[in-house]
Residue frames as a rotation matrix with the C-alpha (Angstrom) as fourth column:
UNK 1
-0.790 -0.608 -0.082 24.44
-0.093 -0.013 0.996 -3.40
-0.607 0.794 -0.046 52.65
UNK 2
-0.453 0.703 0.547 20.97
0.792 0.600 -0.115 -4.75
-0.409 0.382 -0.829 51.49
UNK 3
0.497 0.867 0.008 19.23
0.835 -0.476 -0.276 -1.67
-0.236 0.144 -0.961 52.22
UNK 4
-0.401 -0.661 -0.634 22.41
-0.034 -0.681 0.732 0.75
-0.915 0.315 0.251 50.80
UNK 5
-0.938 -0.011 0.347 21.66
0.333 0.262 0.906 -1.30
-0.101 0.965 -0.242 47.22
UNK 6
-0.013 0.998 0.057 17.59
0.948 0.031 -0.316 -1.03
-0.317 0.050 -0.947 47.91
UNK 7
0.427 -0.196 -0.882 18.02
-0.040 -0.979 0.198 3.22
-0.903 -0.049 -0.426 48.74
UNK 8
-0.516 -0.568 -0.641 20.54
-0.325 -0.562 0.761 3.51
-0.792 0.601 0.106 45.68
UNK 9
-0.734 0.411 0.541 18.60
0.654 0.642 0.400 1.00
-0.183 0.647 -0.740 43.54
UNK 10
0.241 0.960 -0.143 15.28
0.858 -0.279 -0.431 3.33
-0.454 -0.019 -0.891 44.32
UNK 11
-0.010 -0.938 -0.347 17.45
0.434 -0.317 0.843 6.24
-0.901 -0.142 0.410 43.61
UNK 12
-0.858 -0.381 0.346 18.35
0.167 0.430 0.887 5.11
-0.487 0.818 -0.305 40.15
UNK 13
-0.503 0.748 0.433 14.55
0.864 0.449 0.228 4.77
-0.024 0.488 -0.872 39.22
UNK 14
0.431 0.450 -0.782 13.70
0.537 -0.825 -0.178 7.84
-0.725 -0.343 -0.597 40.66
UNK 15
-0.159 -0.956 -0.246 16.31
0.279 -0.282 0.918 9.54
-0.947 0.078 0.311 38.46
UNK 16
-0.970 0.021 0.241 15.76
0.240 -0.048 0.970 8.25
0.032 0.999 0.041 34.99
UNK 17
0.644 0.762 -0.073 11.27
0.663 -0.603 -0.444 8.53
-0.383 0.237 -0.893 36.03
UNK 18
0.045 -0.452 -0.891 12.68
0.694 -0.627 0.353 12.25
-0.719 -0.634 0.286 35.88
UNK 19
-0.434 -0.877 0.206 14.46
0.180 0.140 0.974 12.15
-0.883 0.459 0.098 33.52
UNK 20
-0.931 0.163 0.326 12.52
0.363 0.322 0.874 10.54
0.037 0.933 -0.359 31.07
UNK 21
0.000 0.905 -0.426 9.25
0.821 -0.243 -0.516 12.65
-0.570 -0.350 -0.743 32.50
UNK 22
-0.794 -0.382 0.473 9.34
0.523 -0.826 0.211 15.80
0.310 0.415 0.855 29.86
UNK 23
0.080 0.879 -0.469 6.62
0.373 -0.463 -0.804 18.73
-0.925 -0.111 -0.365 30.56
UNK 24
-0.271 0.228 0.935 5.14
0.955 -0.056 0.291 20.14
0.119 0.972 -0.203 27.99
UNK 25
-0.752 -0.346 -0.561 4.96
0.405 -0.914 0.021 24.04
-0.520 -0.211 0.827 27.88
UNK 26
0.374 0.927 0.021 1.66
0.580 -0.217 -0.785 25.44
-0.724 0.306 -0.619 26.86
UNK 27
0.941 -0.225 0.253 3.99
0.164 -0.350 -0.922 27.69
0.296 0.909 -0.292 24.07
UNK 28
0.530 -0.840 0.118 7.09
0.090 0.194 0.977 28.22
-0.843 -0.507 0.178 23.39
UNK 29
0.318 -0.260 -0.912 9.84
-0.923 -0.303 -0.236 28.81
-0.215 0.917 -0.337 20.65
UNK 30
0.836 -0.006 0.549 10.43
0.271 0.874 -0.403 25.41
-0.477 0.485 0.733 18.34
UNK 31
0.127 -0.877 -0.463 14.14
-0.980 -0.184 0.080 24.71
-0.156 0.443 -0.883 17.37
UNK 32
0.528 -0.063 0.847 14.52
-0.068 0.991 0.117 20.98
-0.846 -0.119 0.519 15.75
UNK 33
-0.461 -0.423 -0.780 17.02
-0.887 0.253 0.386 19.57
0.034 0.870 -0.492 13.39
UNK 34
0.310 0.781 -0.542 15.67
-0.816 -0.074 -0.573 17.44
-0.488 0.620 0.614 11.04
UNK 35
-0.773 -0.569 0.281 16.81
-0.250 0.681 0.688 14.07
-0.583 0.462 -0.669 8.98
UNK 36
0.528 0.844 0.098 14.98
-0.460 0.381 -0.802 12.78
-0.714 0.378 0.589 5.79
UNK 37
-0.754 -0.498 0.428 15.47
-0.133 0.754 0.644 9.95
-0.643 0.429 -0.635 3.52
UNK 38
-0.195 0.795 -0.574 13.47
-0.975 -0.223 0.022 9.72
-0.110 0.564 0.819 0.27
UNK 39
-0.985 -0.123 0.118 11.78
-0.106 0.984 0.142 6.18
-0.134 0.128 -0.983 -0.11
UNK 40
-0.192 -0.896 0.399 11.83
0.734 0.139 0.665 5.00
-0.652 0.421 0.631 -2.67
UNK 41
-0.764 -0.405 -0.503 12.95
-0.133 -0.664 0.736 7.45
-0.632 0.629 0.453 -5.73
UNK 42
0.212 0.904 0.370 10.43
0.597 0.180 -0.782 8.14
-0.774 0.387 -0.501 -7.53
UNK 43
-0.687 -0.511 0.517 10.60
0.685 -0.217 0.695 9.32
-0.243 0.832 0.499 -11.07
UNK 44
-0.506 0.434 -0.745 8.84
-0.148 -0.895 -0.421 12.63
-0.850 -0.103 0.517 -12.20
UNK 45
-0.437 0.269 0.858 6.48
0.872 0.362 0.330 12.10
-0.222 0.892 -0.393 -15.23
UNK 46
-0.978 0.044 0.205 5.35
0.089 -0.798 0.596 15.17
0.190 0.601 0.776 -17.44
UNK 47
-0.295 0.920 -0.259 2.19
0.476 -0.094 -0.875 17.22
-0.829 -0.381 -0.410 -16.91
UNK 48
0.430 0.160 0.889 2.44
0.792 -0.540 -0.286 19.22
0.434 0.826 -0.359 -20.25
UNK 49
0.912 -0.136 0.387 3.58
-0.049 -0.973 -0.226 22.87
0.407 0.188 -0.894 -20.48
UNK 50
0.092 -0.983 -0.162 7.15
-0.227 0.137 -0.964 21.37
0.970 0.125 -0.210 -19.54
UNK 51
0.447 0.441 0.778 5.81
-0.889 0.119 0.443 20.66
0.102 -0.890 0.445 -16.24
UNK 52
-0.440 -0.283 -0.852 7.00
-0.107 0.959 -0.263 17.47
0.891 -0.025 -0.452 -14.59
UNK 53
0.445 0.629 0.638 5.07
-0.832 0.028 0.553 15.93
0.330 -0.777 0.536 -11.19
UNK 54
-0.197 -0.449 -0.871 6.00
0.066 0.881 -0.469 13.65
0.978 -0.150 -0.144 -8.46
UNK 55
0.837 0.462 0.292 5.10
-0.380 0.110 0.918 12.11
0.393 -0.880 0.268 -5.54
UNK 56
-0.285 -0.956 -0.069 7.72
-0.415 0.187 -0.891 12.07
0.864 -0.225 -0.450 -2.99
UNK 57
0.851 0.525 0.003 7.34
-0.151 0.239 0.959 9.88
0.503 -0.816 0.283 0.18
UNK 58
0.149 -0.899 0.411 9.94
-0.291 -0.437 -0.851 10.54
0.945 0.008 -0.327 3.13
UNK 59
0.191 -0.456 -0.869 11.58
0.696 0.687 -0.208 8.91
0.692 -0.565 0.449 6.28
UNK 60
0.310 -0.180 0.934 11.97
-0.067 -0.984 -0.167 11.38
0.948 -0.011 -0.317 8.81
UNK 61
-0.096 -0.292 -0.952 13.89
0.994 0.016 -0.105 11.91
0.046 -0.956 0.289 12.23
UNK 62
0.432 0.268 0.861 12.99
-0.090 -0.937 0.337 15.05
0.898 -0.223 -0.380 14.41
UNK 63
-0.365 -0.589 -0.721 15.63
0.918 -0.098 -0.385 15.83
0.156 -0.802 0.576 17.22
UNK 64
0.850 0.394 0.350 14.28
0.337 -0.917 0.212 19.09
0.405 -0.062 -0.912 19.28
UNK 65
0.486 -0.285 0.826 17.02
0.139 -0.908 -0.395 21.52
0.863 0.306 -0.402 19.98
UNK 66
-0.137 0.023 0.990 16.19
-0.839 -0.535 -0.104 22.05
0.527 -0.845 0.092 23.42
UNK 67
-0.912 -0.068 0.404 14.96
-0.408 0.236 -0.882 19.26
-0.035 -0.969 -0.243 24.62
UNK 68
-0.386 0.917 0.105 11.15
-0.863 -0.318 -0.393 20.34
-0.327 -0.242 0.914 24.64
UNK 69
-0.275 0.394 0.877 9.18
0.031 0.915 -0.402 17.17
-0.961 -0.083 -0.264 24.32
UNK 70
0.783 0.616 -0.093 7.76
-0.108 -0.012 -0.994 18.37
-0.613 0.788 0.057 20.59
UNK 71
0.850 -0.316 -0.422 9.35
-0.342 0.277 -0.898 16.79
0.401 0.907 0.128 17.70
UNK 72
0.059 -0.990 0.126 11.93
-0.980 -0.081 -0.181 15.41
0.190 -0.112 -0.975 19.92
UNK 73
-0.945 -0.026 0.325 13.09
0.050 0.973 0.224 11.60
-0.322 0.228 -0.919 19.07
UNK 74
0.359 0.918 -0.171 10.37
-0.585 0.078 -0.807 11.62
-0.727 0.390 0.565 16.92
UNK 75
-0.837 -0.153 0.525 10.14
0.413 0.451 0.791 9.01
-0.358 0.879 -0.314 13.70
UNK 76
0.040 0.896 -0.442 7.91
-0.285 -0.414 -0.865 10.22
-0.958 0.161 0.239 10.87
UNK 77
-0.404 -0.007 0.915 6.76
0.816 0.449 0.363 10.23
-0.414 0.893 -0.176 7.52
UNK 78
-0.381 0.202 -0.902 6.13
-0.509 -0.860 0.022 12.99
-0.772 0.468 0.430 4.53
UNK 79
-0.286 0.118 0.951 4.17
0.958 0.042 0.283 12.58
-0.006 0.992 -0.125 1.51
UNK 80
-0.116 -0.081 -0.990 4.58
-0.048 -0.995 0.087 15.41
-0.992 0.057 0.111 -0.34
UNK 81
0.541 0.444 0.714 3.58
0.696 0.240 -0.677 16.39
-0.472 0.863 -0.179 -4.00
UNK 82
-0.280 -0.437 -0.855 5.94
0.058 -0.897 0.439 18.44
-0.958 0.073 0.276 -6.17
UNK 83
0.945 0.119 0.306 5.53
0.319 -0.111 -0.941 20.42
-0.078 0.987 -0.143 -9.70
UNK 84
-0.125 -0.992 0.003 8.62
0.520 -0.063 0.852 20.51
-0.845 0.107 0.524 -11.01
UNK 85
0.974 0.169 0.153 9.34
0.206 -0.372 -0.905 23.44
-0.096 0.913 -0.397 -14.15
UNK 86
0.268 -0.958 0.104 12.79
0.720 0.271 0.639 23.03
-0.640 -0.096 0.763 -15.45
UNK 87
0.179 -0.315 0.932 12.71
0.707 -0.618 -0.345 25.91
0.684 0.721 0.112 -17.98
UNK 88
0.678 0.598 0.429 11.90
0.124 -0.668 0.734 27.84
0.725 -0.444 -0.527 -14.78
UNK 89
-0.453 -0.829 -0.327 14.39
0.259 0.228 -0.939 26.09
0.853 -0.510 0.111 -12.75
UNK 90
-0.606 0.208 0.768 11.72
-0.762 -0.429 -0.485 26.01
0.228 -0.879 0.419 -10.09
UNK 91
-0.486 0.262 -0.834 9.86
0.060 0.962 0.267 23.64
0.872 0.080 -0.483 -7.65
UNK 92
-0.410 0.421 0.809 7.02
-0.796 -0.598 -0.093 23.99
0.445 -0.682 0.580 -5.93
UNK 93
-0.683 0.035 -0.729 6.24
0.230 0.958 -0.170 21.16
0.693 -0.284 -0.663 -3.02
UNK 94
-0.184 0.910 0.372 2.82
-0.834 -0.345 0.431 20.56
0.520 -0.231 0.822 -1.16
UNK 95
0.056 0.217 -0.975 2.03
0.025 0.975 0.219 17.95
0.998 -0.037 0.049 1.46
UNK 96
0.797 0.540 0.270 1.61
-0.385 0.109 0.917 16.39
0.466 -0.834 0.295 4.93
UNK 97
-0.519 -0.638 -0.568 3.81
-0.053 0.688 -0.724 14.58
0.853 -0.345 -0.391 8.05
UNK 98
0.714 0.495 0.495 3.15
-0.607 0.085 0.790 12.97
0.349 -0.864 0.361 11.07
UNK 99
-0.298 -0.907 -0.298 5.69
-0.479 0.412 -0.775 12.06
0.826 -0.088 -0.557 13.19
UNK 100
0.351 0.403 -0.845 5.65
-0.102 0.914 0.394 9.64
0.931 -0.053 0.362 16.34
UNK 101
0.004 -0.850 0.527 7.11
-0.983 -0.101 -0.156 9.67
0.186 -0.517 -0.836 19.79
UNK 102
-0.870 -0.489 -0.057 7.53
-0.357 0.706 -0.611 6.57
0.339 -0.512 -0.789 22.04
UNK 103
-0.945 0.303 0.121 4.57
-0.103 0.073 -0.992 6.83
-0.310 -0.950 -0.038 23.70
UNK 104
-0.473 0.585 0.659 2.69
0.872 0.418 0.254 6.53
-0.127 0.695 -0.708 20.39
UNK 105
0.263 0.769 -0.583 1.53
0.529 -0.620 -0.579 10.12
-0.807 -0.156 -0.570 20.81
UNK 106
0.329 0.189 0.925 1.20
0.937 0.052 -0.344 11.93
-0.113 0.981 -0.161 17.16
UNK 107
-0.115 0.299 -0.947 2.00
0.173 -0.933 -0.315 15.49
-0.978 -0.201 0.056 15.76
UNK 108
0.337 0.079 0.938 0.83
0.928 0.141 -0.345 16.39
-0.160 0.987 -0.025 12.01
UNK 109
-0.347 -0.407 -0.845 2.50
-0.053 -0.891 0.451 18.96
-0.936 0.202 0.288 10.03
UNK 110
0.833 0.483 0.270 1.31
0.442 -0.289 -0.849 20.97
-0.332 0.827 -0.454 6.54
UNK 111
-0.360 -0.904 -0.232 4.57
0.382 -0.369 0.847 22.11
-0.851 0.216 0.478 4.41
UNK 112
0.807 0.339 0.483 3.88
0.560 -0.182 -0.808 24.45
-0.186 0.923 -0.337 1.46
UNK 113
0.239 -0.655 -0.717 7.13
0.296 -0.654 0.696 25.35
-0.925 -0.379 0.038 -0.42
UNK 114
0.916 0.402 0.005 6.59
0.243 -0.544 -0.803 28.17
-0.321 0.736 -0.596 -3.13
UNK 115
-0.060 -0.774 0.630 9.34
0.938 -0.259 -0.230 29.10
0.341 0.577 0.742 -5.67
UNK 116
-0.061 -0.167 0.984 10.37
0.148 -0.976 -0.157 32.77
0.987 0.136 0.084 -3.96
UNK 117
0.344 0.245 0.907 9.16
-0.818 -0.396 0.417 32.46
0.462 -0.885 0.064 -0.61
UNK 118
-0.818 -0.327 0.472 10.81
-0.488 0.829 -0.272 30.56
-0.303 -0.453 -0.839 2.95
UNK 119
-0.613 -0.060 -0.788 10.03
-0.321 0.930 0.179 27.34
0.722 0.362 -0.589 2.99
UNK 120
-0.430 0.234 0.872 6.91
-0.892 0.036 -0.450 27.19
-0.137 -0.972 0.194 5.81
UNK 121
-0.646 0.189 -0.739 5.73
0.238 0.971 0.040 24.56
0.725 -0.150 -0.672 7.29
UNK 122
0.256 0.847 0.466 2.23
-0.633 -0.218 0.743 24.29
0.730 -0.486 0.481 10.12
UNK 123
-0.971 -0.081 -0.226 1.86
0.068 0.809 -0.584 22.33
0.230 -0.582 -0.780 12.77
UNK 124
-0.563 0.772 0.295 -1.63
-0.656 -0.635 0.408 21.73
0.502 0.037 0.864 13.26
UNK 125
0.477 0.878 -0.040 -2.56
-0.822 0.461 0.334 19.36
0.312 -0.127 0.942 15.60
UNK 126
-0.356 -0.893 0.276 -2.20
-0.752 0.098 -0.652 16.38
0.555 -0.440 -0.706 17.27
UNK 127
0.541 0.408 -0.735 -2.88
0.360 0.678 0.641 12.87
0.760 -0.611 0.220 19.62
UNK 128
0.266 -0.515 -0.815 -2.24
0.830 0.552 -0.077 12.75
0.489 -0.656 0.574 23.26
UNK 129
-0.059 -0.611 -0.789 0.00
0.858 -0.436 0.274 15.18
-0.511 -0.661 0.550 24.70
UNK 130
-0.923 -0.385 0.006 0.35
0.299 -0.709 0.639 17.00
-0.242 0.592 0.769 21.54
UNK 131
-0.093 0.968 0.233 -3.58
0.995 0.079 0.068 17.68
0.047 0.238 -0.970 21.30
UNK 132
0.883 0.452 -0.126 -4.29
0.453 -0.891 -0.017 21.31
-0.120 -0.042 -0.992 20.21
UNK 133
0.099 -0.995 0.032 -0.66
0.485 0.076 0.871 21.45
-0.869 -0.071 0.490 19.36
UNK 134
0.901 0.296 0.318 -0.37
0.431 -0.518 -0.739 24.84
-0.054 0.803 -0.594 17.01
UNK 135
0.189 -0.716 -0.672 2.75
0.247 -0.627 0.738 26.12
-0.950 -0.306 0.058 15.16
UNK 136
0.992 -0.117 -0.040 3.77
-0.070 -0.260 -0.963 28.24
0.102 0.958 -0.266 12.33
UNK 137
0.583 -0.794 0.173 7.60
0.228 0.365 0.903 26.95
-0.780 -0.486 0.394 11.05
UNK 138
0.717 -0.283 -0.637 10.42
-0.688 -0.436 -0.580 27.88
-0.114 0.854 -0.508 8.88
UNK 139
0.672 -0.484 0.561 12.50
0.281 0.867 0.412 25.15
-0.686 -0.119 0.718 7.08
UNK 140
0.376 -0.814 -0.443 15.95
-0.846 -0.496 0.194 25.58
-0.378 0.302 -0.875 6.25
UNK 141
0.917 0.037 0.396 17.21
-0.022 0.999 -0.042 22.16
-0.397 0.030 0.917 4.22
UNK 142
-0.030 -0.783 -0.621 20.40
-0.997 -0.020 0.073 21.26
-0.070 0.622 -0.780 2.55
UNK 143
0.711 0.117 -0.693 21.02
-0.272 0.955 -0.118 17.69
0.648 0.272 0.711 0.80
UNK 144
0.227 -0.781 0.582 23.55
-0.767 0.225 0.601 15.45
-0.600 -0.583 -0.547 2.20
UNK 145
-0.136 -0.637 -0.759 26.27
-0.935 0.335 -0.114 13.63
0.326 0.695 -0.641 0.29
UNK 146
0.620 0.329 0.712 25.34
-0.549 0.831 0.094 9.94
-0.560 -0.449 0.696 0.19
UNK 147
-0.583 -0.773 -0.250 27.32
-0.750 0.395 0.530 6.68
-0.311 0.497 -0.810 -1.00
UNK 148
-0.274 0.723 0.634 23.54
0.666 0.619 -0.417 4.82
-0.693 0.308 -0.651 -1.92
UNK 149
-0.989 -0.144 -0.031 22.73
0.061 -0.589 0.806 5.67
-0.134 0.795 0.592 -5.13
UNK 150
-0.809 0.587 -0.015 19.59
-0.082 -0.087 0.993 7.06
0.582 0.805 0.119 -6.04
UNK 151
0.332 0.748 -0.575 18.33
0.861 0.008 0.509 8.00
0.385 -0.664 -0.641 -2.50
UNK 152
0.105 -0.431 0.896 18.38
0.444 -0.786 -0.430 11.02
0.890 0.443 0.109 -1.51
UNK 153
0.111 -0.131 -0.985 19.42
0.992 0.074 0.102 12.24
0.060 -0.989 0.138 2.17
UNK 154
0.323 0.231 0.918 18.29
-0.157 -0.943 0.292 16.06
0.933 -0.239 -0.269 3.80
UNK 155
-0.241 -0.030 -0.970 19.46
0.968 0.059 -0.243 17.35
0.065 -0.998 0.015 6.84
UNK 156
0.063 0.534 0.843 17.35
0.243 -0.827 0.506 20.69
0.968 0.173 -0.182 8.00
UNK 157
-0.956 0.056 -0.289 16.21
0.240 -0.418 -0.876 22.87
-0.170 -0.907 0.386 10.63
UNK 158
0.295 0.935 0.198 12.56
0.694 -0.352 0.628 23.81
0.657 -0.048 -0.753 11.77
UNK 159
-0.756 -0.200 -0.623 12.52
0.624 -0.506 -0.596 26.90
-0.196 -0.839 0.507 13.75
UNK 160
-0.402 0.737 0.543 9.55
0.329 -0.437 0.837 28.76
0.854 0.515 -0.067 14.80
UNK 161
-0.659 -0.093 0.746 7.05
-0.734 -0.134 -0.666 29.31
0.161 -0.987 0.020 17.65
UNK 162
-0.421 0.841 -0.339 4.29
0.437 0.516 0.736 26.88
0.795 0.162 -0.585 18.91
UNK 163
-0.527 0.678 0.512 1.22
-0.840 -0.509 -0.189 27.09
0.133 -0.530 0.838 21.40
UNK 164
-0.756 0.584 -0.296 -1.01
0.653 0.709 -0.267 24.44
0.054 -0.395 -0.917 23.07
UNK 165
-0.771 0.598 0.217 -4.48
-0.584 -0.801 0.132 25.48
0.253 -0.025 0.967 22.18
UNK 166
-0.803 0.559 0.207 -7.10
0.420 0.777 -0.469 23.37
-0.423 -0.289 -0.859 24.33
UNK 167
-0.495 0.848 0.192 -10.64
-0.014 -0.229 0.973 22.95
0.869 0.479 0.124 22.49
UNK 168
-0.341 0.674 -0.656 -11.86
0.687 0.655 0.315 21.86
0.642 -0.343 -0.686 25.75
């Protein structure tokens, strides 16, 4: 009985290792929904020519798609810079993230989104695992209805491709 529990007990460990062992695919297509939370609200303040500016700093959750070890369970963070032209009825947003896995290992992303054109986003880099970690990404966003006033909640998609480019 001892050595049924030992055998099933090893088993068990063996399993979740597995499990919880992702590989990492030297390239590959990139499918991740997305979660952001703005914190805190920040208030646009005039640049002239009807301009308005703001710094926006975001919460972020990155769930891959598939699986694939990139951007999946990931926490992060965005600061992002927008010009805002209400006669125009346009906003154009510039800035950085870096999200986080478990293992503490990094990935940074570059987002530049132009009035007219998709919304892209880089990947450019990386700690750890994700070292040499290159992708070009389209983001698809929509708000989400919240009952906290005066925060604002996104739920999105990245989809793209990536590549593992070693310097070494």
């Amino acid at each position: 009985m001892t050595a049924t529990r030992i055998l099933l007990a090893l088993f068990c460990f063996a399993a979740v290792s597995t499990a919880n062992a992702q590989s990492l695919p030297p390239e590959g297509p990139l499918s991740v929904t997305f979660t952001a939370t703005q914190i805190p609200p920040a208030k646009p303040m005039p640049i002239g020519g009807g301009k308005e500016y703001v710094m926006v700093n975001m919460a972020m959750t990155a769930s891959n798609d598939e699986g694939n070890p990139i951007l999946n369970n990931m926490g992060g963070r965005c600061q992002l810079s927008r010009t805002i032209d209400p006669s125009a009825k346009t906003v154009e947003t510039h800035g950085f993230c870096t999200y986080v896995d478990s293992a503490d290992d990094q990935i940074f992303e570059q987002c530049d989104f132009v009035p007219g054109a998709p919304n892209k986003c880089k990947l450019t880099g990386g700690t750890g695992k994700f070292e040499g970690l290159q992708a070009d990404i389209i983001i698809t966003a929509s708000p989400v209805k919240t009952t906290y006033d005066g925060i604002a909640l996104i739920i999105g998609h990245k989809k793209g491709t990536y590549k593992i480019v070693k310097t070494n």
